[in-house]
Every structure is written in C-alpha cells, then in structure tokens.
C-alpha positions as CSV (number, residue, x, y, z in Angstrom):
1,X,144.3,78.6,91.2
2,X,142.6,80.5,94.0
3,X,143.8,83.4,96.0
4,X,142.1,83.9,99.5
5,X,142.1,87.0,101.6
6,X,139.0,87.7,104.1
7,X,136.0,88.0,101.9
8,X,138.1,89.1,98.8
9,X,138.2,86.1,96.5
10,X,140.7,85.9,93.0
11,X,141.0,83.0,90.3
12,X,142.7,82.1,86.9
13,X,140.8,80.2,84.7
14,X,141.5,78.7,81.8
15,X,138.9,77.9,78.7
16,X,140.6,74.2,76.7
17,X,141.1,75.3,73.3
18,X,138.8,73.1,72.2
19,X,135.7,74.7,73.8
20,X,137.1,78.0,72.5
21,X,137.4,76.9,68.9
22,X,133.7,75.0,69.4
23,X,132.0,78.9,70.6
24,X,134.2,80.5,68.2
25,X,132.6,78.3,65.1
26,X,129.1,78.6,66.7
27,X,129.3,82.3,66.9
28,X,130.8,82.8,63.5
29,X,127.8,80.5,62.1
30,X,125.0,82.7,63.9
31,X,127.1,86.3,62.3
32,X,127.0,84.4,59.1
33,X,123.6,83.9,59.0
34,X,123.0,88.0,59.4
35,X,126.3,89.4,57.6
36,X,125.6,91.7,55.3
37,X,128.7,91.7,52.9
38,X,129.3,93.6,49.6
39,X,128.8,90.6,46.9
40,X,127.7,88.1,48.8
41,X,123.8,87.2,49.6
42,X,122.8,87.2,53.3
43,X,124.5,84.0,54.7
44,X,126.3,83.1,52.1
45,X,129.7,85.3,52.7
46,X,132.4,82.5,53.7
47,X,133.8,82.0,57.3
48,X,137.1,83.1,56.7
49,X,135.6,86.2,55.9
50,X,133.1,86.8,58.5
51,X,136.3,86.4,60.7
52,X,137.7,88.7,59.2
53,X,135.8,91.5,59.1
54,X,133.6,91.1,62.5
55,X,136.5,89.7,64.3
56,X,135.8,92.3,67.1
57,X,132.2,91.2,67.4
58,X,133.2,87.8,67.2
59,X,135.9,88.0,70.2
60,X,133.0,90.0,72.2
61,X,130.2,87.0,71.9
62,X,132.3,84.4,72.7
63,X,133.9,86.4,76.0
64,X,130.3,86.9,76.8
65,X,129.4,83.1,76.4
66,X,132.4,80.9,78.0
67,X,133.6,83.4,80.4
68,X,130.4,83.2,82.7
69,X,130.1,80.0,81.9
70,X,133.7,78.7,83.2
71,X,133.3,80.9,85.9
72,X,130.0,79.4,87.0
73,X,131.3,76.0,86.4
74,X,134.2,77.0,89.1
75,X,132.2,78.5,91.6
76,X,130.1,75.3,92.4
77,X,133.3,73.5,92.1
78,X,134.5,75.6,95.1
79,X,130.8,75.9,96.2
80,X,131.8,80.1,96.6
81,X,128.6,82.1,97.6
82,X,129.5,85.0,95.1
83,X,128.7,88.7,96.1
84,X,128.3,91.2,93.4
85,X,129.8,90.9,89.9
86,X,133.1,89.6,89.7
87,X,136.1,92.1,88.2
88,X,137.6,90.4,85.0
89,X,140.9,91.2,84.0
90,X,143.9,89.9,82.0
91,X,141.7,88.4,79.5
92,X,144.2,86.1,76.8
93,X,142.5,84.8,73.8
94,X,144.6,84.1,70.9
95,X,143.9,81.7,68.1
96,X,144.9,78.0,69.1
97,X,145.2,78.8,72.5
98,X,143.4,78.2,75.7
99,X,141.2,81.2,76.6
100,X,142.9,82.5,80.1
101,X,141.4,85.0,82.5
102,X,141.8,86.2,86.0
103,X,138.5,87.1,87.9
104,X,138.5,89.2,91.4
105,X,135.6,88.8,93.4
106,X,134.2,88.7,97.0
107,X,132.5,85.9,98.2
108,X,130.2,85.4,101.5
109,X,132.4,84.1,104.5
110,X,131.7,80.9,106.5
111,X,130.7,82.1,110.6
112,X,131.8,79.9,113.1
113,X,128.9,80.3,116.0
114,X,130.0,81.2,119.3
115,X,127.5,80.4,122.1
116,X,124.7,82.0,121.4
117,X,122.4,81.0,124.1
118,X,122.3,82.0,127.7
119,X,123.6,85.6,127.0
120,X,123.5,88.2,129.6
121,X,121.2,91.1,129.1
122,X,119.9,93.2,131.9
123,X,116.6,92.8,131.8
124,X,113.1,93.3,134.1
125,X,109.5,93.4,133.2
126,X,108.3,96.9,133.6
127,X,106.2,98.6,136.5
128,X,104.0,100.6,136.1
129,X,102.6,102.8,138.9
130,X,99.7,104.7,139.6
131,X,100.6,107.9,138.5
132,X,101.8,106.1,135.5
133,X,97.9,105.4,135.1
134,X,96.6,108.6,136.1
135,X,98.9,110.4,134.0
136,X,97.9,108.7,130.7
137,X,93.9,108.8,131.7
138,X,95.0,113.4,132.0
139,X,96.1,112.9,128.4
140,X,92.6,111.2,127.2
141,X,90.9,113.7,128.7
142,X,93.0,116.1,126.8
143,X,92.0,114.3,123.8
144,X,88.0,114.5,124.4
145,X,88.7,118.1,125.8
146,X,86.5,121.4,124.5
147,X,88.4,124.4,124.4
148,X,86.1,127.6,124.4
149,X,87.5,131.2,122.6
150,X,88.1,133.6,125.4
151,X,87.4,137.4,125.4
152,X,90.2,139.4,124.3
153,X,93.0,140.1,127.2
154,X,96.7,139.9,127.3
155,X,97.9,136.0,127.1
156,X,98.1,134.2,130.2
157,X,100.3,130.8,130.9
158,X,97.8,127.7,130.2
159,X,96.1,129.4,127.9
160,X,96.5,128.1,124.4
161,X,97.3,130.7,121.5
162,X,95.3,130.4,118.1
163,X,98.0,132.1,116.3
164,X,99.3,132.5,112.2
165,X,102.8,131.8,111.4
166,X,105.3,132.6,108.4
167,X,108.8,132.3,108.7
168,X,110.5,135.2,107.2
169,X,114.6,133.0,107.6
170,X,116.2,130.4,109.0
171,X,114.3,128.0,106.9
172,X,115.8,125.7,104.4
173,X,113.5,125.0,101.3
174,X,110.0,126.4,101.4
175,X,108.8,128.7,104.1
176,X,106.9,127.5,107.3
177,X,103.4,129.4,106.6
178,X,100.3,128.3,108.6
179,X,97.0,130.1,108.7
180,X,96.7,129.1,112.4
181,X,98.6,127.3,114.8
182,X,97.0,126.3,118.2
183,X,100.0,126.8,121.2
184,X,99.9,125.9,124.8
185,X,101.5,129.1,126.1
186,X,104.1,127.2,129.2
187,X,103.0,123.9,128.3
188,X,105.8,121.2,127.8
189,X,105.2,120.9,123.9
190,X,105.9,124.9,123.2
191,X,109.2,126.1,122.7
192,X,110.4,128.5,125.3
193,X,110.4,131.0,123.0
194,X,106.8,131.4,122.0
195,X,105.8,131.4,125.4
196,X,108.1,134.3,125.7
197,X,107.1,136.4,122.9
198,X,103.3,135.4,123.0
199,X,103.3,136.1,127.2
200,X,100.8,139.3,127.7
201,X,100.4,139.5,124.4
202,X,96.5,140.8,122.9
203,X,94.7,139.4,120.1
204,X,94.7,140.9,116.8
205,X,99.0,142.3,117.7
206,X,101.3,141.4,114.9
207,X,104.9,140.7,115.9
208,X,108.2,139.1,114.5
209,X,110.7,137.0,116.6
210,X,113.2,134.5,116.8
211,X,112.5,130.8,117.9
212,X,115.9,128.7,118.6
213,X,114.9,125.0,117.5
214,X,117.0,122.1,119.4
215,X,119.5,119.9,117.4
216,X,117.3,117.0,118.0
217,X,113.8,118.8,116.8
218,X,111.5,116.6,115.2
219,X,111.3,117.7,112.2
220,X,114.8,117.6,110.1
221,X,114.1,121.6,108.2
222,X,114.2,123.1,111.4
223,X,116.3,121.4,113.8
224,X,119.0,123.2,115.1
225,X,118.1,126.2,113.2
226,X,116.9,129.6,114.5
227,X,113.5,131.0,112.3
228,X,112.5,134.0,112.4
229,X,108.5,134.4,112.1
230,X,106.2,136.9,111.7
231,X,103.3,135.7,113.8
232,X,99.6,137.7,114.5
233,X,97.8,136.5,117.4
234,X,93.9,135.5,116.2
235,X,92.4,134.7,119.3
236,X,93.0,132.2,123.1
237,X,91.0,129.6,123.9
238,X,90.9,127.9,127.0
239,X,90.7,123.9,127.5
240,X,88.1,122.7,129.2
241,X,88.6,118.9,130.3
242,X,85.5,116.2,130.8
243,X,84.5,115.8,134.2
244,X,86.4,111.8,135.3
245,X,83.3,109.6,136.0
246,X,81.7,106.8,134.9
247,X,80.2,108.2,131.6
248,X,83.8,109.4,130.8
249,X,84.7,105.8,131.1
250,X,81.5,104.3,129.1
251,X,82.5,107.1,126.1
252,X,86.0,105.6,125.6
253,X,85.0,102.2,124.9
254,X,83.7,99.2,126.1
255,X,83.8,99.9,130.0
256,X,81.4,100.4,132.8
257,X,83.4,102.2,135.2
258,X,86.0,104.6,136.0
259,X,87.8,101.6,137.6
260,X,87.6,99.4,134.5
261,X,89.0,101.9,132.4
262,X,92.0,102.4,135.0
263,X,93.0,98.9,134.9
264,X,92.6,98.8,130.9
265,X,95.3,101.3,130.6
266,X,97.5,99.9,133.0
267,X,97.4,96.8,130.9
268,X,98.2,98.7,127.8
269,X,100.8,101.0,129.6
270,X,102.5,97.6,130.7
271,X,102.4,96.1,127.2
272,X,104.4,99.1,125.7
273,X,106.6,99.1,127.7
274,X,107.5,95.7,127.7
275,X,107.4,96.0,124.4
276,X,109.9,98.7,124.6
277,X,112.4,96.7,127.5
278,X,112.4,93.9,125.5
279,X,113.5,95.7,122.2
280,X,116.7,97.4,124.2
281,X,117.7,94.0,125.9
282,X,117.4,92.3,121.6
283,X,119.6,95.5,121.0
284,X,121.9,94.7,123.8
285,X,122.3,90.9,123.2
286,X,123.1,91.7,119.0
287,X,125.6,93.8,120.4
288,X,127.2,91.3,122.5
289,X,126.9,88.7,119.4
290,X,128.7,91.3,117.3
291,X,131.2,92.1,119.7
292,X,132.1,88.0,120.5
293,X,131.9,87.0,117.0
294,X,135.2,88.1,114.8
295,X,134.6,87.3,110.9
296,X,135.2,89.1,107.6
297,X,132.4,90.9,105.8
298,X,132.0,91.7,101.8
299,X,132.8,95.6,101.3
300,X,129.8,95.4,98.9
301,X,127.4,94.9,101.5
302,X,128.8,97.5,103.5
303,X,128.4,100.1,100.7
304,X,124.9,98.5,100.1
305,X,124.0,99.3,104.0
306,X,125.7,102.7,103.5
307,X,123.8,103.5,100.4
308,X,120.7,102.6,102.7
309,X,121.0,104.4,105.6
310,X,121.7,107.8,103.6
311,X,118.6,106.7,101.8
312,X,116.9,106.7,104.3
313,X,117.7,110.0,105.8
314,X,117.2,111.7,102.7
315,X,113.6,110.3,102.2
316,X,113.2,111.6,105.9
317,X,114.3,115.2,104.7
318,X,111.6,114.9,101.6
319,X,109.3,114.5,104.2
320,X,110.4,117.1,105.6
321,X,110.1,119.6,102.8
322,X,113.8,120.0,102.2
323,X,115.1,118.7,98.3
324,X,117.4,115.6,98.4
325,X,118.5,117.5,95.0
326,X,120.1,120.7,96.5
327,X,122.1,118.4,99.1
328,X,125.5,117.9,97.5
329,X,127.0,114.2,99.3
330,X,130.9,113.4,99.3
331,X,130.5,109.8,99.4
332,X,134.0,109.8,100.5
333,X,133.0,111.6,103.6
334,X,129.8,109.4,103.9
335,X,131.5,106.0,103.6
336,X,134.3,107.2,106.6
337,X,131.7,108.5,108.7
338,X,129.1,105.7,108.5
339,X,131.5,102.7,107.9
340,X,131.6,101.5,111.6
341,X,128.0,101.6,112.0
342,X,127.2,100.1,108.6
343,X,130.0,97.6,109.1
344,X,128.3,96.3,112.8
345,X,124.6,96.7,111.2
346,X,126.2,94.1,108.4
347,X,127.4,91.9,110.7
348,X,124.6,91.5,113.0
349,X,122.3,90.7,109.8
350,X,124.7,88.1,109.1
351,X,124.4,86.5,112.7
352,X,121.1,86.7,112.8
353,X,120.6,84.4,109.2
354,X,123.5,82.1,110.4
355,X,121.5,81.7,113.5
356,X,117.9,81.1,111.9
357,X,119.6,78.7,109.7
358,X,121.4,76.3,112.5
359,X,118.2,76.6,114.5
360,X,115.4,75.8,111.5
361,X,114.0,79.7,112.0
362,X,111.7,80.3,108.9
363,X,108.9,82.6,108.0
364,X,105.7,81.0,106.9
365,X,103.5,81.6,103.8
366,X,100.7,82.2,106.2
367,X,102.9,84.8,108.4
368,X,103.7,86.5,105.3
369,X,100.1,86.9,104.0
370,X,99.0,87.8,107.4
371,X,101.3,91.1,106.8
372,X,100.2,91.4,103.4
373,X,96.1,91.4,104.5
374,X,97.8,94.0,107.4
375,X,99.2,96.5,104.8
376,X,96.6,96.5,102.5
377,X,93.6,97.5,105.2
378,X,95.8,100.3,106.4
379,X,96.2,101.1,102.7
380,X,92.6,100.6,101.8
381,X,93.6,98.4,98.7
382,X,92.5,94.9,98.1
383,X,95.1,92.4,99.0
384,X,95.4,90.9,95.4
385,X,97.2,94.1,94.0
386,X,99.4,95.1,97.4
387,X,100.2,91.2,96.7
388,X,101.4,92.0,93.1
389,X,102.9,95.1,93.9
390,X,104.9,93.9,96.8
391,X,105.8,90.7,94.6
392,X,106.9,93.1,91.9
393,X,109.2,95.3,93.3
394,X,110.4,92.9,96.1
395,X,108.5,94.1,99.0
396,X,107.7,90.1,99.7
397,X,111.0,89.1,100.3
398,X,111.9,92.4,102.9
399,X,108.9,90.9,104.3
400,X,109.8,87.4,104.9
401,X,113.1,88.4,105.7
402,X,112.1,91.0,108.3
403,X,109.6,88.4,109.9
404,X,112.2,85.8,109.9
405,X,115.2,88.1,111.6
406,X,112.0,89.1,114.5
407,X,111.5,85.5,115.4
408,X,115.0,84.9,115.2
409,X,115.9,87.8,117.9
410,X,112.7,86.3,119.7
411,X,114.2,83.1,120.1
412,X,117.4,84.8,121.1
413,X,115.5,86.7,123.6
414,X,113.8,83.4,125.4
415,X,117.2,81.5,126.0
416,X,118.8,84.8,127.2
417,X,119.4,85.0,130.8
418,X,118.4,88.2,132.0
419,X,119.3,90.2,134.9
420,X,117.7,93.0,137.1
C-alpha cells in the first residue's frame, strides 16, 4: 500500500515468509562458518545454536539484506525516482511470519510543462555610444599610464597617495596591514574618507582615522564596518597618461590606427554587454517559468541548495580572511531565511532538466572536454590529471550539467519573444 502526499512518499511492505526463512538459513550458514563457540571447532557449533546466541546479529544481516531488496523491487514496480534514503520504521519480524515494514520517503515529482516558448521578456540589443568608446579607451590609457614621485607638498585632489596602512579596530579576524597602498585622492575608487583625512596632508605625517565602509563593500571583512587605521603618508605620485595616437594604438595590439582600435572596442563593449542583456532577460524568463509552473519539490533538495548557498558564502568569507570556524550558524534561522530563495532556485533547476529532456538538450563529450582543456591551461596542468581529478571528485558531471542547463536557457532565449 502506498500513501501519496506532494513529494513525500510512504509504503508497507511485506517480506513472504518463505524468503525470510531462505536469508535467515543463508545468514546463519555464513555465522556458522566464523562462530567461535566454547566446545565446538570453527563451523561446527549447530544452528540451533548459532541462533541462539547471535540472534541479534542474525536479525541485523538479514534486515540489511531483504529490506533494500524488497524495497528496490517496489520502487521499479511503481517506477518512484527515490530522493535520499528512505526512513524505515515499524519493522515486524517474528519467526514464521512475513517480515513487515513501513518505509517514508520522498520521491521526484512528475512536471506537467506549461508553454514554454514564446515567453515575454523585455529585451533589446545594447547601444553603445561614443562616449561609451572614449571612456573605455581613458581606462587603457590608465593602464599603460607612468606615474612620477612628486616633491614633497601638502596632498592635492588627483594626486594619488603612496600611503601604509594598519588597522588598529573594526576589523574581524586578522588586521588590514599594508606596507603601501597607492590612493587616488577624489577619484571614484577612494572612499570619501581618505580623501578627507589624506587632503593637505605632507609626506612623511603619521595619522589615525576612521574610514566608514558601505554595506555592499567588496570585500565581506570590512563591509559595513567602520576601521580605524593608523596610516603614514610615504610619498604622491602623479599619473601621467600616453599621448592618444597611432603608436598608442599599434602598442595595444594588432592595429594600425587610432580609428582601428576605436572600432575594436566598440565591438568588445557591445559583446559584454549583450552578454550581460541577454543574461537578465534568461533570469527574467526562469522567473516567469517558476512563477507559471505550480509543482511539489523534495525538502531534501531544498536543504541540499540551502546547505550550498551558505557554502558558498562562507568560502567567500575565507577569502576574505575571516574564519568560517568562529561563525556560529542557527540552521533554524538559516533554513527560514533562505527557504524561498532556495525553494525557487530548486524549482527552476528542475524546469530547466524537464525542458532539456522534452526538447533532446544534451551536452557533448566534445563540449565537455573542450572545458576540461579550458581549466587546465588556466590551471597550467596537463589535461590528463584535471581529467582525473574532475572525474574523481565529480567536477565532470557539474560540468555537463552546467553546459547542458546553458544551452537549455539558450534555447529558451531564441523562441522567447522579446520586447523593447
């Protein structure tokens, strides 16, 4: 008998006695053969015996054998797509009687597709203008920019401040200490409040001060937190940019003019940001899908997807400096706060895979091996062992699933129709 609710799954089974008393004589026979009793040789101690005195050990090998056997044997009878390890309970097994168990699990649900195709997203292909262009060509000749020490004076705005740092608070986990730090004093990359404190300052003056850090700061050991640093100004420099001509152009790469290079970086300015539209309209049409598509999802992929996204964030703090170990997590806390976003993340992996499946969407050996020979130049290794270590600890198949779920939203992204 099988109870249905959502994913949650429950069934009595029921062992013949037959097959019980056939496990129970095979399992006795295999004890028998290593029973160690006093006054009897090493296989030799009778049955009735053995029974006896390893009856525990005898009940436990054959639970182990015929209950995940018979529950097996069910689930392709039902064809159930288990999830996780099924919850045994009530377990009956008496002498002469069938073995009977009940077994709660949750299974994968069936999703009824919705249309699919033809789903509004707003969408247009990027334009990029000419101060688009000139601005990025400002930055690469920021890049290939000389920047000459200065004579000592007070600090002036658009200088940039060769200055040594060490917080003294404010700082969770080890201390922000750098011998020297190079700051654009008013440029858009400085906090506010080193331009302040560092403004007329002379090299070779020691100071301490506070430096408010934004909520949404880069890096996770400082954001939102207010440091306090001792800092001692070592020198300014001033940036001296490359004159925009021809040879600037012929120094970057393959071009002959100033005009070549313009049109180049339009070209690549367009491409990110296309790049870019096109992944907010995919996250817009998953969202739709989600939202139009009502069907129960396993709790245990929801905890799984839970468990992931706070692993994530705390490699992100290690990388940060700050120890995962002194962070104390109420998973209680964790599971209410990330649920809803877990629980949508779930269910859009699930579209995605139902719609790959109806519409043939595979990944390739040769796509896969393409990302393979990808990972291992940036790595500097040869392909052979990123190959075994990615086949080793499962890195191929996050692969070939993350290629397949991309060419899935592609495909999703073609028979979309878009609007301005």
């Amino acid at each position: 008998m099988a109870l249905v609710e959502g994913c949650q799954h429950a069934l009595e089974i029921s062992v013949p006695v037959q097959e019980v008393e056939s496990e129970t004589a095979r399992v006795i026979a295999d004890v028998q053969k290593k029973a160690k009793l006093q006054g009897f040789r090493p296989g030799k101690a009778p049955a009735s015996m053995i029974r006896k005195y390893y009856a525990g050990d005898i009940r436990k090998k054959v639970l182990e054998a015929l209950v995940p056997k018979f529950l097996n044997k069910q689930f392709e009878a039902e064809n159930l797509n288990v999830v996780g390890t099924p919850d045994i309970t009530e377990v009956h097994l008496n002498d002469g009687e069938p073995l009977r168990f009940k077994a709660k699990f949750e299974v994968v649900p069936e999703i009824e597709l919705k249309d699919y195709k033809d789903v509004e997203v707003p969408y247009h292909d990027p334009e990029i203008s000419d101060e688009d262009v000139s601005l990025r060509i400002e930055e690469l000749r920021g890049q290939k920019a000389d920047y000459a020490n200065v004579d000592p004076r007070p600090v002036e705005v658009g200088d940039h401040a060769v200055v040594a740092l060490e917080s003294l608070s404010g700082v969770e986990g080890e201390p922000v200490k750098t011998d020297e730090v190079v700051l654009e004093i008013g440029g858009g990359d400085t906090l506010p409040a080193f331009t302040e404190n560092l403004l007329g300052v002379t090299p070779g003056r020691e100071l301490e001060f506070e430096v408010p850090y934004p909520a949404d700061y880069g890096a996770a050991r400082l954001a939102g937190r207010t440091v306090r640093f001792h800092a001692t100004l070592k020198g300014i420099r001033k940036k001296e940019l490359p004159e925009l001509n021809d040879e600037f152009a012929q120094d970057l790469g393959d071009y002959r003019t100033v005009d070549e290079l313009r049109e180049s970086v339009r070209k690549n300015i367009f491409a990110q940001r296309q790049i870019e539209a096109q992944e907010a309209a995919k996250n817009e049409l998953v969202e739709k899908l989600v939202d139009s598509h009502e069907f129960p999802v396993p709790e245990a992929f929801v905890d799984r997807q839970i468990r992931n996204r706070v692993e994530q964030s705390l490699r992100a703090m290690a990388a940060e400096g700050i120890d995962p170990g002194n962070i104390k997590l109420d998973w209680a806390k964790v599971k209410e706060t990330q649920r809803d976003k877990a629980l949508r993340e779930v269910k859009a992996s699930m579209l995605l895979a139902r719609i790959s499946e109806r519409e043939s969407i595979h990944t390739t050996r040769d796509e896969v091996d393409k990302e393979v020979e990808r990972v291992a130049r940036q790595q500097r290794e040869p392909v052979a062992a990123v190959r075994m270590r990615f086949e080793k600890d499962g890195t191929i198949s996050r692969i070939a699933s993350h290629i397949q779920t991309e060419k899935t939203l592609n495909y999703l992204f073609e028979h979309a129709r878009k609007t301005a």
